[in-house]
N, C-alpha and C positions, 0 to 999 in steps of 0.2 A: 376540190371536194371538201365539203363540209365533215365534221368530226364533233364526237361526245368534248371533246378535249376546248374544240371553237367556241362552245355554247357554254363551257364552265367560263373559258378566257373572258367572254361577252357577257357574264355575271345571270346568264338564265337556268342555267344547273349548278350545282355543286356537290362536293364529294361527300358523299353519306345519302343523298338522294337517291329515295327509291321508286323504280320505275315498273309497273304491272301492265300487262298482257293476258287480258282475259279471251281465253278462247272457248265462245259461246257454246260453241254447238259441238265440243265436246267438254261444255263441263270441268275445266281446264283453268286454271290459273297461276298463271309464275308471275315471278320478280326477278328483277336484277336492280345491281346497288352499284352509283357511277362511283369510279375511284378520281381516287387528284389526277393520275394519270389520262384518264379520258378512257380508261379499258370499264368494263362492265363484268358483274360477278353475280353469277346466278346462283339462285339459289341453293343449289348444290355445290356449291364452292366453285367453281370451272368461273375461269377468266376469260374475256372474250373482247377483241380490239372493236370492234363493230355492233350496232345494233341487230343487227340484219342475220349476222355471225350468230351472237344471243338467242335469236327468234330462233336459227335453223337448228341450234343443240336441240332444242325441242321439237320442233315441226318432222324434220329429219329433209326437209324440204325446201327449197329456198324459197325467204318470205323477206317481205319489206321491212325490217326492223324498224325504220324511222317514222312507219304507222301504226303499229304495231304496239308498238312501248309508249305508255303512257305516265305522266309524274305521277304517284301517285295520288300526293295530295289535291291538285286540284283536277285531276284527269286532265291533262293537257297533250296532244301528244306531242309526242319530242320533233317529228316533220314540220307540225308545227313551228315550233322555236328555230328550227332549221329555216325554215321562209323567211324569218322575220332579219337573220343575220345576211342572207343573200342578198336583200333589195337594196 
């Protein structure tokens, strides 16, 4: 299984990256900030091992984090980069 941690190793994230999830249709938008560690830190300080993890502190519900969270500088998403280390 792929991890935030794989994609720093593999030089396509790095720690101080911040990744946003804008959710449309309510108006809604967070962040989270990847650590060395490969955990994610949302915007309210809360650590989290997983994208998906991240997404559900907010959703209350489970959601795909790996599509979910985007970089935010080029809007990439992260499932994205996750494809590119699988092939």
């Amino acid at each position: 299984m792929t991890s935030i941690s794989d994609l720093i190793t593999q030089g396509l994230l790095k720690a101080g990256d911040i990744l946003v999830w804008k959710r449309r249709s309510l108006g809604e938008t967070h962040t989270a900030t990847v650590q060395s560690n490969g955990s994610l830190v949302t915007e309210d300080g809360v650590t989290h091992k997983t994208p998906s993890g991240a997404a559900k502190h907010f959703s209350h519900k489970p959601i795909d984090g790996w599509n979910a969270w985007k970089i935010d500088q080029s809007k990439t998403s992260i499932g994205s980069l996750r494809l590119k280390i699988r092939k």
